[in-house]
LOFI-824148 format. One record per residue (C-alpha): residue number from 0; x, y, z; residue in one letter. Coordinates in steps of 0.25 Angstrom, whole numbers, always signed. Layout:
! residues N
[node NUM [X Y Z] "A"];
...
//
This chain:
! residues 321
[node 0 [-38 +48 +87] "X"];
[node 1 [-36 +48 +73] "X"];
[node 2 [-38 +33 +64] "X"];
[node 3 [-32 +34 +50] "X"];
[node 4 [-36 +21 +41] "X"];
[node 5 [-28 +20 +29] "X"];
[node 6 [-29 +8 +20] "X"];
[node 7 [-18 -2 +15] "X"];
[node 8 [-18 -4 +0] "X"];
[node 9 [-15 -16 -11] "X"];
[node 10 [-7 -13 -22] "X"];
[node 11 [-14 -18 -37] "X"];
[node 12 [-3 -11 -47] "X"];
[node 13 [+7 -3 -50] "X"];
[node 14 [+13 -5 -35] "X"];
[node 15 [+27 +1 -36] "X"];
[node 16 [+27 +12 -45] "X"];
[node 17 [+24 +20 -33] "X"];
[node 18 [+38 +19 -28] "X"];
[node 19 [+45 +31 -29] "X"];
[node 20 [+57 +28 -37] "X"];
[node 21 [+45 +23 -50] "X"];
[node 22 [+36 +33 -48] "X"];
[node 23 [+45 +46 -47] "X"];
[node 24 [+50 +41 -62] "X"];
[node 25 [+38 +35 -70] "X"];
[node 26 [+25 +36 -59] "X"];
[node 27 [+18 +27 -53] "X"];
[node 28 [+4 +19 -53] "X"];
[node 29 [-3 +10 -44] "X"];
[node 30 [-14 +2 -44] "X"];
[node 31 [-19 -1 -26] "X"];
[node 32 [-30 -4 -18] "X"];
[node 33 [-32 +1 -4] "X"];
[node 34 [-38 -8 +7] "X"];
[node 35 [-44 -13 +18] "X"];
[node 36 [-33 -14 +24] "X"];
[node 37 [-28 -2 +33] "X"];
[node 38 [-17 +5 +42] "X"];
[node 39 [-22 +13 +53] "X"];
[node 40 [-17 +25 +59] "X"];
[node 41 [-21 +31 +73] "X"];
[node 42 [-17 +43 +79] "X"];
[node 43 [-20 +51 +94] "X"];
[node 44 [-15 +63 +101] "X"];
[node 45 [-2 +59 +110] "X"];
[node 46 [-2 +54 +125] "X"];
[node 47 [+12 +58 +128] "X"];
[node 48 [+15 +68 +117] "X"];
[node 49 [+25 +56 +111] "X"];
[node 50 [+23 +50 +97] "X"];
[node 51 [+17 +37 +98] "X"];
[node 52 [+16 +27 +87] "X"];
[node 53 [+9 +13 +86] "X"];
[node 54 [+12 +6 +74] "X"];
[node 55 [+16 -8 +71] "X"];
[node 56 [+14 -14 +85] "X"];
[node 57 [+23 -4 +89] "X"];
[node 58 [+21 +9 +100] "X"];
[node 59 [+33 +21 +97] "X"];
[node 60 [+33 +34 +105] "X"];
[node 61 [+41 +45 +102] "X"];
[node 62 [+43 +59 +108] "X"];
[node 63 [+47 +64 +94] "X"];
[node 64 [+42 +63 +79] "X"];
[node 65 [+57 +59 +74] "X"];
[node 66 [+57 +48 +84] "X"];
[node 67 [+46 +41 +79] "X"];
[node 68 [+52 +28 +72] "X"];
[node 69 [+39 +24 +63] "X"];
[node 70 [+42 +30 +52] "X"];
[node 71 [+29 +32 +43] "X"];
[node 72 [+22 +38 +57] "X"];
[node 73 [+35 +47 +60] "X"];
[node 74 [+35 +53 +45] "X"];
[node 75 [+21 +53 +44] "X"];
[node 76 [+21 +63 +56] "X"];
[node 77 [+32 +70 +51] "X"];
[node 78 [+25 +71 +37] "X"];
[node 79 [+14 +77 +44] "X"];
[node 80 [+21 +86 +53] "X"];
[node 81 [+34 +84 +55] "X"];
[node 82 [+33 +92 +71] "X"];
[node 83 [+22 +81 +73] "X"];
[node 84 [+16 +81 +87] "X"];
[node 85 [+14 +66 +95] "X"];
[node 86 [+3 +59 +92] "X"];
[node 87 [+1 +43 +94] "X"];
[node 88 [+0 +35 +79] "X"];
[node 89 [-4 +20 +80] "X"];
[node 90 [-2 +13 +65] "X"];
[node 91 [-10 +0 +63] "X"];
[node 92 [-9 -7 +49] "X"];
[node 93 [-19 -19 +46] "X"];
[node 94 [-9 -27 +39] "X"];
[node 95 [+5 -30 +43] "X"];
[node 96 [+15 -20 +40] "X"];
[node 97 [+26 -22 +27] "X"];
[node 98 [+14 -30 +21] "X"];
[node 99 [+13 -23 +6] "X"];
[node 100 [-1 -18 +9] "X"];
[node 101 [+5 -2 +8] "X"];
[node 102 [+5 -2 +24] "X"];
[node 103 [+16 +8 +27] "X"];
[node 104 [+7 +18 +15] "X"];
[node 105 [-5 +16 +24] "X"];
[node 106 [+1 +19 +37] "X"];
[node 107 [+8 +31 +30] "X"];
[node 108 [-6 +37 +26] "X"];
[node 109 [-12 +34 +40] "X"];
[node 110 [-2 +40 +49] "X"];
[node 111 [-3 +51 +39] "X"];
[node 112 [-17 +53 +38] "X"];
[node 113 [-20 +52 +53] "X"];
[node 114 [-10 +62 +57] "X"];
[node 115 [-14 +71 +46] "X"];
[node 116 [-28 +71 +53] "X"];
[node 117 [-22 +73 +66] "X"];
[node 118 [-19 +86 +60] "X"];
[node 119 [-33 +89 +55] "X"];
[node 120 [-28 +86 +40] "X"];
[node 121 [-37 +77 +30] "X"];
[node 122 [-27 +75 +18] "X"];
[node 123 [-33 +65 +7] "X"];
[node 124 [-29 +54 +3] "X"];
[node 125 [-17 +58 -8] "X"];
[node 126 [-12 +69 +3] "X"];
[node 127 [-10 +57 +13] "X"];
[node 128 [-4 +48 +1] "X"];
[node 129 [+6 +59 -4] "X"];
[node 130 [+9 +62 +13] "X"];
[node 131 [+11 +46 +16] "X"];
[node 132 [+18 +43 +3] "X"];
[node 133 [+29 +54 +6] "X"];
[node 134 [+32 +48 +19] "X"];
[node 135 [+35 +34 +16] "X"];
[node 136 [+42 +37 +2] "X"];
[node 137 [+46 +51 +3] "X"];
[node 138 [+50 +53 +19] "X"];
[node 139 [+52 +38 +22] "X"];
[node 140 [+60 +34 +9] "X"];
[node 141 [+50 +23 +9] "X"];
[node 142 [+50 +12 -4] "X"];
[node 143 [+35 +13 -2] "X"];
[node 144 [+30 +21 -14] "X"];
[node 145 [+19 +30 -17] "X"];
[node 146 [+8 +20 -17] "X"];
[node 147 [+4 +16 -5] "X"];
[node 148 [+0 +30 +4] "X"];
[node 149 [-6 +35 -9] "X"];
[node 150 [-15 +22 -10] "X"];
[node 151 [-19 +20 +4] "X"];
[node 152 [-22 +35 +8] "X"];
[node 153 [-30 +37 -5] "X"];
[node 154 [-39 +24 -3] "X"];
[node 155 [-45 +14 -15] "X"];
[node 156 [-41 +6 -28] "X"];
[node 157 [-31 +18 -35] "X"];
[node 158 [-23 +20 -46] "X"];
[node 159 [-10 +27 -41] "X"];
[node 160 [+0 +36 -51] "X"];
[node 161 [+12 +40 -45] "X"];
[node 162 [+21 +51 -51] "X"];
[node 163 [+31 +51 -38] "X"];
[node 164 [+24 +54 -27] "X"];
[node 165 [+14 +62 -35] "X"];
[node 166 [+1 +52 -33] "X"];
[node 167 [-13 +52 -40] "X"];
[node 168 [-22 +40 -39] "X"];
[node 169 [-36 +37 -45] "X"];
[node 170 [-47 +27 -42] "X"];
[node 171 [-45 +14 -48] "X"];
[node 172 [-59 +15 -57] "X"];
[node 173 [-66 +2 -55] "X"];
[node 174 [-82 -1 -56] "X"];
[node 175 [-88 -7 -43] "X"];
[node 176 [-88 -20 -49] "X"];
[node 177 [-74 -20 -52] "X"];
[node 178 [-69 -16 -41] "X"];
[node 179 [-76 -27 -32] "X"];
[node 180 [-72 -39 -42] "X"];
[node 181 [-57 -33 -39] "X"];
[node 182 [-58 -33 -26] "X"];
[node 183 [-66 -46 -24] "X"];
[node 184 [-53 -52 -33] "X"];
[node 185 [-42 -48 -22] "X"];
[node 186 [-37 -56 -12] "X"];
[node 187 [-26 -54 -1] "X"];
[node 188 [-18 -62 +6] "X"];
[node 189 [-5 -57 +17] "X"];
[node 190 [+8 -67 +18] "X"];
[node 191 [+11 -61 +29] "X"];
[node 192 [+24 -55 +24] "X"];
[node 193 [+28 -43 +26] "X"];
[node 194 [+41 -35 +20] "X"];
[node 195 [+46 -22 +19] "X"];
[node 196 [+43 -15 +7] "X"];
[node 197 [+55 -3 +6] "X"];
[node 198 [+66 -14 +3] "X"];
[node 199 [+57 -20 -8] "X"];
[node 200 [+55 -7 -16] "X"];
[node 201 [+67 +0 -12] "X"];
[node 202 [+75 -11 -19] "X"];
[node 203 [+63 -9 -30] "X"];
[node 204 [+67 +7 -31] "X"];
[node 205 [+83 +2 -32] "X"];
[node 206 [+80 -7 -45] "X"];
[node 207 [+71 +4 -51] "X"];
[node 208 [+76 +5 -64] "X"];
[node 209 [+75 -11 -67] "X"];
[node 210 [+62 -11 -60] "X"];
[node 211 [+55 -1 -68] "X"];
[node 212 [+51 -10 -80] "X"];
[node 213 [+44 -17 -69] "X"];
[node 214 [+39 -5 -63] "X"];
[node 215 [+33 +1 -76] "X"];
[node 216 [+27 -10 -76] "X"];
[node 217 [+18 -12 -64] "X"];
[node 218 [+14 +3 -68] "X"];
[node 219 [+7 -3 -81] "X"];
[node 220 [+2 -12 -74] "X"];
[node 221 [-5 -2 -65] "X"];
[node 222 [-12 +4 -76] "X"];
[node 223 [-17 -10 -82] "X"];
[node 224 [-23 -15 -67] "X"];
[node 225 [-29 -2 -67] "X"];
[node 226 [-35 -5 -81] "X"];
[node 227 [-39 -18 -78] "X"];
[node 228 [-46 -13 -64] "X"];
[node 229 [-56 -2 -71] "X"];
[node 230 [-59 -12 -80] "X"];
[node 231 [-64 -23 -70] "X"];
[node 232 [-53 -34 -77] "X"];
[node 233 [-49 -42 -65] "X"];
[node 234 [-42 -51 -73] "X"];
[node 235 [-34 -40 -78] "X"];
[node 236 [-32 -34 -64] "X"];
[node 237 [-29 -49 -58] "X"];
[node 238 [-17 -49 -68] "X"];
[node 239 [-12 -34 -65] "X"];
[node 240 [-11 -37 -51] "X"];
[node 241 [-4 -48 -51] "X"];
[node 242 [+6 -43 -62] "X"];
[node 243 [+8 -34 -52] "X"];
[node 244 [+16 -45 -44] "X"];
[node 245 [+25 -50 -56] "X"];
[node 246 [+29 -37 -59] "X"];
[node 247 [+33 -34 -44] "X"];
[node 248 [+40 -46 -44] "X"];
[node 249 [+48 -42 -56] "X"];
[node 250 [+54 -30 -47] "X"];
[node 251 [+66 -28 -38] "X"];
[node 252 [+61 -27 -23] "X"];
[node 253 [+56 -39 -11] "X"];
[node 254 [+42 -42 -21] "X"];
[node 255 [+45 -57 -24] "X"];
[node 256 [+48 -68 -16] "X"];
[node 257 [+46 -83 -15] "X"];
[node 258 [+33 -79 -6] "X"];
[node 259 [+28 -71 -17] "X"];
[node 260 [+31 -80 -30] "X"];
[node 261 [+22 -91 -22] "X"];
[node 262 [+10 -82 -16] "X"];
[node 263 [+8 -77 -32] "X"];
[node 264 [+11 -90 -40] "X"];
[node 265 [+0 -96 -30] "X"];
[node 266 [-12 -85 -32] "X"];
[node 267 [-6 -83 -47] "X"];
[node 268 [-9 -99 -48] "X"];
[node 269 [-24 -95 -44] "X"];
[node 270 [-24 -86 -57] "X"];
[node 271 [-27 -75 -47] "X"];
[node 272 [-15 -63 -46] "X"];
[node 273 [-6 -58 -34] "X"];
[node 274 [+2 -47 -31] "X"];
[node 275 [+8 -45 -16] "X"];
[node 276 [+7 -31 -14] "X"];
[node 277 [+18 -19 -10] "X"];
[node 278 [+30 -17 -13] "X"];
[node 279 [+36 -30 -7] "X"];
[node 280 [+34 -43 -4] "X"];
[node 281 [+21 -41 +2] "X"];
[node 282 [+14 -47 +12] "X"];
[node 283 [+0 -48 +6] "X"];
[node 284 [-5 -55 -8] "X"];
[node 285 [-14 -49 -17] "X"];
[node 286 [-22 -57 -26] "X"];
[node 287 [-32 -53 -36] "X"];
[node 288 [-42 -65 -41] "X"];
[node 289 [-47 -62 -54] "X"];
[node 290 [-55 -74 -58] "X"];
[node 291 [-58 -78 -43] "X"];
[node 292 [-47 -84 -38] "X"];
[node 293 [-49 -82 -22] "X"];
[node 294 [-51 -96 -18] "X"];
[node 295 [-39 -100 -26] "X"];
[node 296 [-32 -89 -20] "X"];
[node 297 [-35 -91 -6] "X"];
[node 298 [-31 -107 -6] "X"];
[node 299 [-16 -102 -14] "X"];
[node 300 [-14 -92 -4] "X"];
[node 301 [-19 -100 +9] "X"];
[node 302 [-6 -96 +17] "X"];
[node 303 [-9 -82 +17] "X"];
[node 304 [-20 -75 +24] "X"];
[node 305 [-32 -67 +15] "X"];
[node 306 [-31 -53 +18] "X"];
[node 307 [-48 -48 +17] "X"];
[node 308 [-46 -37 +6] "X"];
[node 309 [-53 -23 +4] "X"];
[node 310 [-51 -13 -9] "X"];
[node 311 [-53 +0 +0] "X"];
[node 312 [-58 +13 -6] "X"];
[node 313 [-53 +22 +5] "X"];
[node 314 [-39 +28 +9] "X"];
[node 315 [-34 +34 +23] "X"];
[node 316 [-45 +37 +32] "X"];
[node 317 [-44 +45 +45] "X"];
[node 318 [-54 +43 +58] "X"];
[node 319 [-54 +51 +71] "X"];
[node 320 [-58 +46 +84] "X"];
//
């Protein structure tokens, strides 16, 4: 048996100057963190020589590749090989689904990853982000962007640049000390929500051109968080990632609601920032405490449930058993 882990991710800066539609015209940047928390992916030989997928509390079987109704495991096997012989996938994802923790990007990677061992293949990490990003924005004619494969395959704190689909990524350069008071300022909270993501940014990638002051924007800011990082300025940081909401909230797509204006006027009122992750109205709240606001945090957000969070260094791992 094959065990792929691939770890979600949270978005810092520069989140949707990934998308396609941006960063084919002026290139992209982000700012992300992976996780410690993960979607899993395990494959085995066939029983019956059928397909046999387990994913979201759900069994499919089917006797033929194109019958296969999940679409990120059916194109992933296509991707690999499109004469694909049966094999039985399971798909578990720690969090809830549609949650704007890049889940669909991390599934992606894992499928991909684990049938490219099944083959005896041991791509790195940008192989597997280039492969997984194809499929959901390339092949799938996802809304997704660029950003969340390349992130969660590769593994740590990265600066992304997209030019298209061209990716390179470097280290966020952070002293040991820095590094730990960031993290310590981090809190996360899930609503519960869940929502789709496509329908947000595809109404995002049909306002282009009004959107693209905002845009340019959120790309600058990508460069100052980075600044503010490598320098160990958590106040600076604090402010980055919460401008990150308000500009959000400035573009056409789902990223704003009465939900949303509540959850951030109560930790903005702790003098602490917030900024929902994804490309939606996402389901989790991410809070950066510069001056030591988690007590004060916690008791404004006591109606949603903490989230124990992890900055992970690693990306897509494979296990054989």
């Amino acid at each position: 048996m094959i065990v792929v882990r691939t770890p979600l991710r949270i978005p810092l800066g520069g989140g949707l100057t990934d998308l396609k539609a941006y960063a084919m015209r002026f290139g992209g940047t982000t700012i992300s963190s992976t996780i410690g928390l993960a979607a899993h992916v395990t494959l085995l030989p066939t029983l019956d020589g059928r397909f046999e997928v387990v994913a979201e509390g759900r069994v499919e079987t089917a006797d033929h590749l194109r019958d296969l109704r999940h679409d990120l495991v059916r194109e992933a096997l296509r991707s690999v090989d499109p004469d694909h012989p049966p094999v039985r996938l399971g798909v578990w994802v720690e969090v809830a689904g549609q949650s704007g923790l890049g889940t669909s990007g991390a599934v992606t990677v894992a499928l991909l990853h684990a049938l490219r061992a099944y083959r005896g293949e041991a791509p790195d990490g940008a192989a597997l982000g280039a492969e997984a990003a194809h499929v959901e924005v390339e092949v799938l004619q996802g809304a997704s962007g660029y950003h969340d494969p390349h992130v969660c395959a590769r593994g740590g704190l990265l600066r992304l640049d997209y030019d298209g689909p061209d990716v390179t990524a470097r280290e966020v350069a952070m002293t040991p000390a820095a590094r730990a008071a960031f993290e310590g300022s981090l809190l996360l909270f899930s609503s519960g929500r869940q929502a789709r993501t496509k329908p947000s940014l595809d109404l995002l990638s049909s306002h282009l051109e009004e959107a693209l002051p905002v845009l340019h924007d959120l790309k600058a800011l990508a460069d100052e968080l980075e600044a503010a990082l490598c320098a160990g300025d958590l106040a600076r940081t604090a402010w980055c990632i919460g401008e990150k909401q308000r500009l959000k909230e400035r573009l056409p797509g789902h990223f704003v609601d009465d939900h949303v204006r509540d959850v951030t006027a109560r930790v903005r009122a702790t003098g602490a920032a917030p900024q929902l992750p994804g490309g939606k109205i996402s389901g989790y709240v991410l809070v950066c405490c510069p001056d030591g606001q988690h007590d004060a945090v916690r008791a404004a957000l006591a109606d949603l449930r903490e989230v124990p969070l992890q900055l992970t260094r690693d990306g897509s791992t494979v296990a054989f058993t």
